[in-house]
Every structure is written in C-alpha cells, then in structure tokens.
MARROLO-829993 format. One record per residue (C-alpha): x, y, z; residue number from 0. Coordinates in nm, 3 decimals, padded with zeros to 5 digits. Each point is the difference from the previous one (the first is absolute). Layout:
N
node x->X | y->Y | z->Z | nr->NUM
...
! end
This chain:
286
node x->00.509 | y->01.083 | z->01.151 | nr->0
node x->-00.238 | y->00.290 | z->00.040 | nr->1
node x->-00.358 | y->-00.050 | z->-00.161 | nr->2
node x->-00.278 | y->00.275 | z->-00.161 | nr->3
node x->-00.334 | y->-00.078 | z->-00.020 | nr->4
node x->-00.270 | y->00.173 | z->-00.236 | nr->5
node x->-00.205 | y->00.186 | z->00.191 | nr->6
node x->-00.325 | y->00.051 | z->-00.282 | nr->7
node x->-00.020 | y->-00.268 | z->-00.278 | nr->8
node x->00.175 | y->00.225 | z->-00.271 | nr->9
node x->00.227 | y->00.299 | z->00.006 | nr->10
node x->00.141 | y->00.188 | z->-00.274 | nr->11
node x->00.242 | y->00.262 | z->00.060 | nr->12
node x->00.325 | y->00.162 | z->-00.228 | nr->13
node x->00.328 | y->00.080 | z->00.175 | nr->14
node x->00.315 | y->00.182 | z->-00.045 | nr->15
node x->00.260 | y->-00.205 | z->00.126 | nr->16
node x->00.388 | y->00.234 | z->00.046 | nr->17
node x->00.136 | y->-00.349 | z->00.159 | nr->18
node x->-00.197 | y->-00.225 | z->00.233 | nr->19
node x->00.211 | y->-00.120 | z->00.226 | nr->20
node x->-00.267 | y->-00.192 | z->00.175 | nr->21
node x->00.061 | y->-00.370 | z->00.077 | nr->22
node x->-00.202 | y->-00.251 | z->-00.228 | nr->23
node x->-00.298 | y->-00.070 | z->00.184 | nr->24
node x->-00.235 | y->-00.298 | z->-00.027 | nr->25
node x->-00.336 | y->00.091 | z->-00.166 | nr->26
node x->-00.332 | y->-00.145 | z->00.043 | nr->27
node x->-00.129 | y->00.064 | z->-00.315 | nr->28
node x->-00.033 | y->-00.009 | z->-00.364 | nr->29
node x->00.193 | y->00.301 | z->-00.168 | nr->30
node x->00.137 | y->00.109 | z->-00.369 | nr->31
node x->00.213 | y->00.274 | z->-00.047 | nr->32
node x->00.070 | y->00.199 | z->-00.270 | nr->33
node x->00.327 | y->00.238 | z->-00.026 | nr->34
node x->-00.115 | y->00.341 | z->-00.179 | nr->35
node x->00.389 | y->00.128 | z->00.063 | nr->36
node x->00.312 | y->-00.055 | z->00.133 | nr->37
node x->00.221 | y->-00.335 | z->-00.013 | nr->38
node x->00.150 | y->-00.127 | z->00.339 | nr->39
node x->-00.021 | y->-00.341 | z->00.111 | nr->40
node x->-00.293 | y->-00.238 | z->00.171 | nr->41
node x->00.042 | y->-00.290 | z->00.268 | nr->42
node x->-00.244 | y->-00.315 | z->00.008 | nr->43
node x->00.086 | y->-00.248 | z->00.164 | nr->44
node x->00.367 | y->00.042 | z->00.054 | nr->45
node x->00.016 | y->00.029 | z->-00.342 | nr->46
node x->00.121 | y->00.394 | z->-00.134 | nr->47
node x->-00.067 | y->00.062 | z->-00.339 | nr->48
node x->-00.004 | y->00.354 | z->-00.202 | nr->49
node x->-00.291 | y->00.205 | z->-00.080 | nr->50
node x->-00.038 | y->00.279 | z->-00.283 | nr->51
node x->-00.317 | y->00.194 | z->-00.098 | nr->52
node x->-00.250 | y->-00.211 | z->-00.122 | nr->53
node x->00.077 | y->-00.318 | z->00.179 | nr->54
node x->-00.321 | y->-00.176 | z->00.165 | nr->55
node x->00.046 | y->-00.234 | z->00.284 | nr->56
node x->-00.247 | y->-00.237 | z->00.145 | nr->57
node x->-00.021 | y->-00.106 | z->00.343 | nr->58
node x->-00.169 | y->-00.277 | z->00.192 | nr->59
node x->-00.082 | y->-00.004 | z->00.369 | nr->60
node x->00.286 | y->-00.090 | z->00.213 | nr->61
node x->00.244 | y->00.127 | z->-00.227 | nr->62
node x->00.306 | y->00.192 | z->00.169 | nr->63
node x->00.021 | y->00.286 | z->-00.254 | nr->64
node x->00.111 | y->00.380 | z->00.051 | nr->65
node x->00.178 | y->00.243 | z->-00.259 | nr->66
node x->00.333 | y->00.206 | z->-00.003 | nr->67
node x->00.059 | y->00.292 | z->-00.247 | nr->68
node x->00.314 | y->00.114 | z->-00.184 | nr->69
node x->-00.211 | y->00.319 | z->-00.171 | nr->70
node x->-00.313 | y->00.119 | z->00.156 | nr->71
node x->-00.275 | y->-00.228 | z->-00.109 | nr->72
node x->-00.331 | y->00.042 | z->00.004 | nr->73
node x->-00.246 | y->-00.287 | z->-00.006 | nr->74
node x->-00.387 | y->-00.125 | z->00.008 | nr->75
node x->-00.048 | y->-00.323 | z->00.213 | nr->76
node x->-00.398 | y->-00.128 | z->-00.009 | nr->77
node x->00.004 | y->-00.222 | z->00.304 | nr->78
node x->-00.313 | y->-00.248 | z->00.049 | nr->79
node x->-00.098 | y->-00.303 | z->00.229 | nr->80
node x->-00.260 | y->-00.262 | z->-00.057 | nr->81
node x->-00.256 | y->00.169 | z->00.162 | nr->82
node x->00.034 | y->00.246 | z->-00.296 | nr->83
node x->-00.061 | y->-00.224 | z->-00.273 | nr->84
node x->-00.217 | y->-00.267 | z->00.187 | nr->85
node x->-00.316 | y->00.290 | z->00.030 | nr->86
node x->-00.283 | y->-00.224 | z->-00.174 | nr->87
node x->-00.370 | y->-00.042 | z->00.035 | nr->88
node x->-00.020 | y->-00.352 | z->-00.176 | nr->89
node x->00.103 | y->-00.350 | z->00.098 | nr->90
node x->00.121 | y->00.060 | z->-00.403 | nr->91
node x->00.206 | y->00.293 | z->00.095 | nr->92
node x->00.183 | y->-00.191 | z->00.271 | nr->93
node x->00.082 | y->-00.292 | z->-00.177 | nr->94
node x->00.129 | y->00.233 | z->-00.273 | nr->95
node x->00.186 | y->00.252 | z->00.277 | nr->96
node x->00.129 | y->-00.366 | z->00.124 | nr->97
node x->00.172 | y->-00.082 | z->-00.355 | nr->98
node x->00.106 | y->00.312 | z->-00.086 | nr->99
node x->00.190 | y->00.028 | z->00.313 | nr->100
node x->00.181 | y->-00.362 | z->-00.060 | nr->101
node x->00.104 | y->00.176 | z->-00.344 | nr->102
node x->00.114 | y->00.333 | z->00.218 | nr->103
node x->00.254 | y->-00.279 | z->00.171 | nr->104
node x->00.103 | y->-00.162 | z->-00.297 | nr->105
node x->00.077 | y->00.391 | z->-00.112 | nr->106
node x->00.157 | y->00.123 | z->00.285 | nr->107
node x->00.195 | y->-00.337 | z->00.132 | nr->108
node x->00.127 | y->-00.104 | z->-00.347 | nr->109
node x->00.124 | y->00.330 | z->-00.191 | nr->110
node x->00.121 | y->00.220 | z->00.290 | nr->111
node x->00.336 | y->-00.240 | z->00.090 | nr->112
node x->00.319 | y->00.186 | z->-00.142 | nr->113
node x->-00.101 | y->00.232 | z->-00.309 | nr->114
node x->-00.258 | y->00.278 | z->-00.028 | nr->115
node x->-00.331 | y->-00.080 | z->-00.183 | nr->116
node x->00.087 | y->00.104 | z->-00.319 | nr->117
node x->-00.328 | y->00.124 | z->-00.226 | nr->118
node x->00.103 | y->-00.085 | z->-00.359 | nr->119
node x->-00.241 | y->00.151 | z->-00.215 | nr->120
node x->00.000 | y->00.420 | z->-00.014 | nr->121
node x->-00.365 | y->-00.029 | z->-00.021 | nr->122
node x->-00.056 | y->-00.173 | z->00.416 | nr->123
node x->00.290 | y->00.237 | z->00.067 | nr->124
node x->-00.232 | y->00.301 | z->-00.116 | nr->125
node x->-00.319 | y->-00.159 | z->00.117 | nr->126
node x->00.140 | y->-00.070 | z->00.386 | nr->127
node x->00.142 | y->00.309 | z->00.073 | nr->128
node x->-00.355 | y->00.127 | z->-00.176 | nr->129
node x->-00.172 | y->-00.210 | z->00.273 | nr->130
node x->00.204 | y->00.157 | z->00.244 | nr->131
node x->-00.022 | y->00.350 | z->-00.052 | nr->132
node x->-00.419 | y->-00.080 | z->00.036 | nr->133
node x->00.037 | y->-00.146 | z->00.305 | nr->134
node x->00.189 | y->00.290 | z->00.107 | nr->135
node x->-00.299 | y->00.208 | z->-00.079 | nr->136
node x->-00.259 | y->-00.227 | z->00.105 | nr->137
node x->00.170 | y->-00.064 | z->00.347 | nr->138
node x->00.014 | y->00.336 | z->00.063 | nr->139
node x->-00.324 | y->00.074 | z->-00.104 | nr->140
node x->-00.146 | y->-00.230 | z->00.216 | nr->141
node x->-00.393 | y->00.046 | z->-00.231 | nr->142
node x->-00.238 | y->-00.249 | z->00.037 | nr->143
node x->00.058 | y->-00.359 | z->-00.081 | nr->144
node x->00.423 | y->00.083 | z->-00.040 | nr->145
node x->00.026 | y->-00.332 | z->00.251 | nr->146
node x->-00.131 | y->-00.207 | z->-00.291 | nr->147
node x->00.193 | y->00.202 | z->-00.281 | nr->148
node x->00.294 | y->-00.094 | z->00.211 | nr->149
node x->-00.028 | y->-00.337 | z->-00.009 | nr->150
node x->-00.083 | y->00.005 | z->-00.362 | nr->151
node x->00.318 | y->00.200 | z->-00.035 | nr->152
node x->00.204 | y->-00.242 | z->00.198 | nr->153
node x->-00.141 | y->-00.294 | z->-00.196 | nr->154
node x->00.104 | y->00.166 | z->-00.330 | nr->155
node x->00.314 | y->00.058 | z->00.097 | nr->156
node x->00.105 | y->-00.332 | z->00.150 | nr->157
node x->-00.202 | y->-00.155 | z->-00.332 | nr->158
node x->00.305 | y->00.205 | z->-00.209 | nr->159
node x->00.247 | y->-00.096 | z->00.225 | nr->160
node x->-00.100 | y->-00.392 | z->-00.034 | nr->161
node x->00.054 | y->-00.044 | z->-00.386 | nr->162
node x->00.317 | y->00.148 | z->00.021 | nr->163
node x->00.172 | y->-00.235 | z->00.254 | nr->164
node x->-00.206 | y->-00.300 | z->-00.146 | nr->165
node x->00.095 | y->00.068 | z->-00.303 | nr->166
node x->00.379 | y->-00.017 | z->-00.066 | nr->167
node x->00.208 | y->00.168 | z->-00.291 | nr->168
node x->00.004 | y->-00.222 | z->-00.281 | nr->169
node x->00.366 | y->00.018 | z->-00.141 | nr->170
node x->00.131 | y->-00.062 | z->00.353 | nr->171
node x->00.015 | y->-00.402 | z->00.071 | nr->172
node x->-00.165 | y->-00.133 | z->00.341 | nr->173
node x->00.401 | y->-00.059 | z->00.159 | nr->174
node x->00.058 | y->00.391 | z->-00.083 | nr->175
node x->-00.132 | y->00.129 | z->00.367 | nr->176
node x->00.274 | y->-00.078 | z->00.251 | nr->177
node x->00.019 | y->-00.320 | z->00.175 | nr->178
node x->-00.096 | y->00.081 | z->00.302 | nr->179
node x->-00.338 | y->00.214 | z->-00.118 | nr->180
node x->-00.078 | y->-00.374 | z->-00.153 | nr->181
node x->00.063 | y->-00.146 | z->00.292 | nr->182
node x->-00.184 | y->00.167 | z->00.236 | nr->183
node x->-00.273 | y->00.033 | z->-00.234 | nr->184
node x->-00.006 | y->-00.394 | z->00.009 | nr->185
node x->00.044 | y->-00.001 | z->00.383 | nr->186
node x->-00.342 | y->00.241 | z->-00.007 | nr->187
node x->-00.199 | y->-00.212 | z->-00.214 | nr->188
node x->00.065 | y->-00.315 | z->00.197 | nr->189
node x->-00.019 | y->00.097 | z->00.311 | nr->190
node x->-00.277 | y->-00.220 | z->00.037 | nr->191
node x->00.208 | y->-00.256 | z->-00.082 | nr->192
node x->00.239 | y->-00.144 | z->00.236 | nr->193
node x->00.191 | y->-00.267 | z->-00.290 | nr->194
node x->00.074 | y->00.309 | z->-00.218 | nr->195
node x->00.175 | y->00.219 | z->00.238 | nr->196
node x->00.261 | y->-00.288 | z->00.098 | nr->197
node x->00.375 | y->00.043 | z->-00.105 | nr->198
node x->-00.018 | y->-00.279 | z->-00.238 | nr->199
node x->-00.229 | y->00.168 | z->-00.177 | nr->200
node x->00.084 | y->00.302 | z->-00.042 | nr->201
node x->00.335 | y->-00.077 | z->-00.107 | nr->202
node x->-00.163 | y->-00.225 | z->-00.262 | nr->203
node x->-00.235 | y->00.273 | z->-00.093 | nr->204
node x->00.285 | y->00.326 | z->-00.017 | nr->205
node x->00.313 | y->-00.278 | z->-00.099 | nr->206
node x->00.164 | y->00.100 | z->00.278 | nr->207
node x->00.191 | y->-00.243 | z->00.232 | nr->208
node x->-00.148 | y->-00.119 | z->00.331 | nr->209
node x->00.293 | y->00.144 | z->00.191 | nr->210
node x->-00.021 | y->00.321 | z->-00.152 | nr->211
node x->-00.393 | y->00.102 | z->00.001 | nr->212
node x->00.016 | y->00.100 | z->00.388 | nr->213
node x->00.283 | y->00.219 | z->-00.074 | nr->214
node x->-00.127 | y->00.128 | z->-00.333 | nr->215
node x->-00.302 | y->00.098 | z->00.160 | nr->216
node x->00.145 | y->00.144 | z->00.353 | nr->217
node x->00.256 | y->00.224 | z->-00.270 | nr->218
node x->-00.314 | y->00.157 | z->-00.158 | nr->219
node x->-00.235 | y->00.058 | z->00.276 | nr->220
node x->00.149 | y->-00.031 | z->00.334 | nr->221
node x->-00.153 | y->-00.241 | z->00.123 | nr->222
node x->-00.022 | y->-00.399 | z->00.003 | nr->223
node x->-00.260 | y->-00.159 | z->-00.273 | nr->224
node x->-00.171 | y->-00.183 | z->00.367 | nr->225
node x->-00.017 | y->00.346 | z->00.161 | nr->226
node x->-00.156 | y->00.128 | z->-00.287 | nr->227
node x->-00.228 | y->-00.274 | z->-00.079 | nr->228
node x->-00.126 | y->00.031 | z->00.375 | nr->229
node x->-00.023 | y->00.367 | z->00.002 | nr->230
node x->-00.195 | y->00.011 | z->-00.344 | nr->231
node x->-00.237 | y->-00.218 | z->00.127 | nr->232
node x->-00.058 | y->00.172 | z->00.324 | nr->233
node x->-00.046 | y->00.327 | z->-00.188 | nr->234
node x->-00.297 | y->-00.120 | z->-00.210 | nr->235
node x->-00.150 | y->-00.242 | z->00.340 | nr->236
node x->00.015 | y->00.374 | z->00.146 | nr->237
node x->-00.188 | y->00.124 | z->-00.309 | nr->238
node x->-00.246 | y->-00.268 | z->-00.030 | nr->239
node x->-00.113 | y->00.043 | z->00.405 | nr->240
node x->-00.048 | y->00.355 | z->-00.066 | nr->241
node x->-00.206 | y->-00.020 | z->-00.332 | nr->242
node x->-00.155 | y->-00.306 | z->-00.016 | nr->243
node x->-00.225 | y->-00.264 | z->00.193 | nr->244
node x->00.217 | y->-00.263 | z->-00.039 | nr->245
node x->00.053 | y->-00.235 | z->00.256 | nr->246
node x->00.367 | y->-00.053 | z->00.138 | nr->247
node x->-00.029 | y->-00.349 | z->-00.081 | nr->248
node x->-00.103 | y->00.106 | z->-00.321 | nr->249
node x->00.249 | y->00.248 | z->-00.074 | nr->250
node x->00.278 | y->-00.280 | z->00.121 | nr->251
node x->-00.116 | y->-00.211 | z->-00.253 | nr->252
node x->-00.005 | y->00.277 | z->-00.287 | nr->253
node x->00.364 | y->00.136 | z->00.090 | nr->254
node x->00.148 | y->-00.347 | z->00.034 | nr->255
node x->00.079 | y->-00.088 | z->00.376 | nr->256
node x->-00.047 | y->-00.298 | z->00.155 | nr->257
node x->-00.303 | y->00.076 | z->00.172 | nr->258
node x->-00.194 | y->00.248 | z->00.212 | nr->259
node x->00.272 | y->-00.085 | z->00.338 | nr->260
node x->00.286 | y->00.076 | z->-00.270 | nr->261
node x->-00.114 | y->00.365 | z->-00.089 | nr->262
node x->-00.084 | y->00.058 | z->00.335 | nr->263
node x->00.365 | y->-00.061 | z->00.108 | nr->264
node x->00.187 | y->00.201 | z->-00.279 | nr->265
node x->-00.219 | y->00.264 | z->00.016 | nr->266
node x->00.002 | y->00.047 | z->00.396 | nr->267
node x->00.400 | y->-00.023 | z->-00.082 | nr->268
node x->-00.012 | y->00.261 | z->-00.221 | nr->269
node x->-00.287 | y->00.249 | z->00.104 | nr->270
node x->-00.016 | y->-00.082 | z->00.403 | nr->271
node x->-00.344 | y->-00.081 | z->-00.020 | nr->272
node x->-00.208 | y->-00.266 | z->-00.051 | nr->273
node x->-00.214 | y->00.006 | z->-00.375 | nr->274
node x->-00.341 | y->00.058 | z->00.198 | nr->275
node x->00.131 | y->00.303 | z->00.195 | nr->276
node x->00.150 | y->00.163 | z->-00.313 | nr->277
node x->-00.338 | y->-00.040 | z->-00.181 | nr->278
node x->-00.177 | y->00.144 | z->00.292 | nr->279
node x->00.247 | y->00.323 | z->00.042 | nr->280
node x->-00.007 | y->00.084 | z->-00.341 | nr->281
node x->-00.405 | y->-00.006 | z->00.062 | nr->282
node x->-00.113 | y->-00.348 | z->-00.156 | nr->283
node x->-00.209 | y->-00.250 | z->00.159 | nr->284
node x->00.170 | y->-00.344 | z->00.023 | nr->285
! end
C-alpha cells in the first residue's frame, strides 16, 4: 500500500473533487474533512460508506482512507501531525499536549469505525463549519501568530467533535449501534488486554456462539478477529515509536504482548523492520 507523509506540521487546503479515481493511500497524519458539496462515496479501511454535504470524517494516522464522487464535491480537509499540536514552552504544556493527544486517539480510533461522526446539536454544526471558514482565512493569511490560532482552532474543533461521540443520543438504547461497531469498540478498548479479546469472551460479551464470532466478524470486516487484533496493535506500536519516548519494552507492556521479544517479532512480521529501525527512520532516537 502506497504511503503520504506531511511535509509541514499542518496544511489546510479546499478541493473540487469531479471523481477521484485515485487509489486509497495510507496517510501519516491526523486529518478531518468536511464535505461543503457533493455526495459520492468514501473508503477507510476497506470499508465504503456514502458521503453527502455536510458529512465530517475523522482520520487517524495509518488509516487507509481516499474518496470517490457520484456529483462533484467539494471539500475542506485540515490535516495535522503531532508536531503541530505538541509546540509548547512548558514541561506543563507537554504533559497537557501528552493527554490531549491520548484523548485525540480515543476520538479518532473509537468513533471513525463504520458511520460518519454525526454532530447532533445545530448549534456545533454552525459553530464547526464557523471554525472552519476562520481557518480558511487565517491559513491563508498566514499574519503573525496564525501557527498558534491554528492550533487553538484545531483544539476547538476536536473539543466539539468529543462531546458529540462521548455523548450518545438518549432515546436510542446502548445495543442500538450495530453489533459489530460494539464489538470492535470493545476489541479497541482492551487491547491492552489479552483475556478480553479471547473467543470465549467475546461471545459471552456480544451472546454470540463461539463457533460463530470468527465468522461474524470475518462477514463484517474482512478480515479474521487475530489479524485484526495483531494489526491494531501494530498500528498504534507504530504510533507510539513515532510520538512518544516510550520504550519498546514499555510499549509491549501497554499494548498487551508478551514482552519486548514478542513485539519485536510481530512487528518485524508485519513492517520488515525491526522496532528500533522504524523509530530511527521516522527520525526518533531509540
């Protein structure tokens, strides 16, 4: 699979789109995209999905994503790395800029699996797109201090974009999002956790039979649950080498393998390099 890379911390940029015929590509980067117009359809993943004007779409590093249009479409993507948001002059800034980015995966991991984000109140509808249209202007502008308006535009945005995928609909019921949204969901937040992600459980957890959870999940996503598991876990060992200090024996402890020789095994399987060599091409110190 082809990669991009950001080449500054943030870009902004709006596009007409007739039909993209472009294979998905691999991104290195944070990104959300608004559609202004047009409808068509948007690939993540494997997954396809519609789009219509006004649909916003998050993305997290390593996602596979790319966009095909029905009617000519126009859209704004705002696409941002760590670097971006990580800009602080305090040990108090970067232990903040460290939280805020766990929240950033927690946004982007969790509520970007099979469903646009959908904004439920008019008000954060009219308030984003306001935040938009500014950082139009401001990125174009490029006055003094529009880096750090930027970044407080960013922070707004995502800050918008949290309570409304932390905070579900209250006359739907928790079983209401499909099965498999649940279960992957689950799969995300326990990744850490080894004894969660076993068959036995999950069929517990969903009340599905222990025959039929494989299948179940191979029907919905196209892949098996331990090729998943694996590759979720390699995606975020991949993120935490690149943005973080951490320690491969660290981050093998955090993301649930059984030690340091473990990761190093499934991810040289995977990527076709050792942990320390990643980390030191993507410009880290080990």
């Amino acid at each position: 699979m082809e990669n991009k890379q950001l080449l500054q911390p943030f870009e902004l940029y709006v596009s007409d789109m007739e039909c993209w015929h472009e294979r998905p590509l691999v991104y290195h980067f944070f990104e959300i995209v608004q559609i202004l117009e047009g409808e068509g359809t948007r690939e993540v993943n494997r997954n396809r999905l519609p789009y219509h004007k006004g649909s916003i779409f998050l993305f997290t590093p390593l996602d596979c994503r790319g966009f095909d249009s029905s009617a000519p479409t126009r859209f704004c993507s705002i696409r941002f790395s760590e670097v971006f948001l990580g800009k602080c002059k305090s040990p108090q800034d970067k232990e903040r800029i460290i939280q805020w980015l766990k929240q950033l995966e927690h946004i982007f991991f969790h509520h970007n699996r099979f469903q646009e984000l959908l904004i439920k109140q008019p008000r954060d509808c009219q308030m984003v797109g306001t935040l938009i249209n500014n950082m139009m202007a401001e990125y174009e502008q490029q006055a003094a201090y529009h880096e750090e308006n930027l970044q407080h535009f960013v922070t707004l945005i995502l800050n918008i974009l949290a309570r409304n995928v932390t905070a579900p609909p209250t006359d739907l019921a928790p079983a209401a999002e499909p099965l498999i949204n649940r279960m992957l969901l689950h799969i995300r937040s326990h990744i850490s956790e080894p004894e969660k992600l076993r068959v036995d459980h999950l069929a517990a957890q969903f009340n599905l039979s222990a025959n039929y959870v494989g299948e179940y999940f191979r029907k919905f996503t196209g892949e098996t649950l331990q090729q998943y598991i694996m590759l979720y876990r390699i995606k975020l060992v991949q993120q935490r080498l690149v943005n973080s200090a951490l320690t491969v024996s660290q981050i093998a402890d955090e993301l649930g393998f059984t030690d340091e020789s473990h990761l190093s095994r499934q991810f040289r399987k995977y990527v076709g390099m050792a942990p320390a060599e990643y980390r030191k091409q993507s410009g880290k110190t080990a």
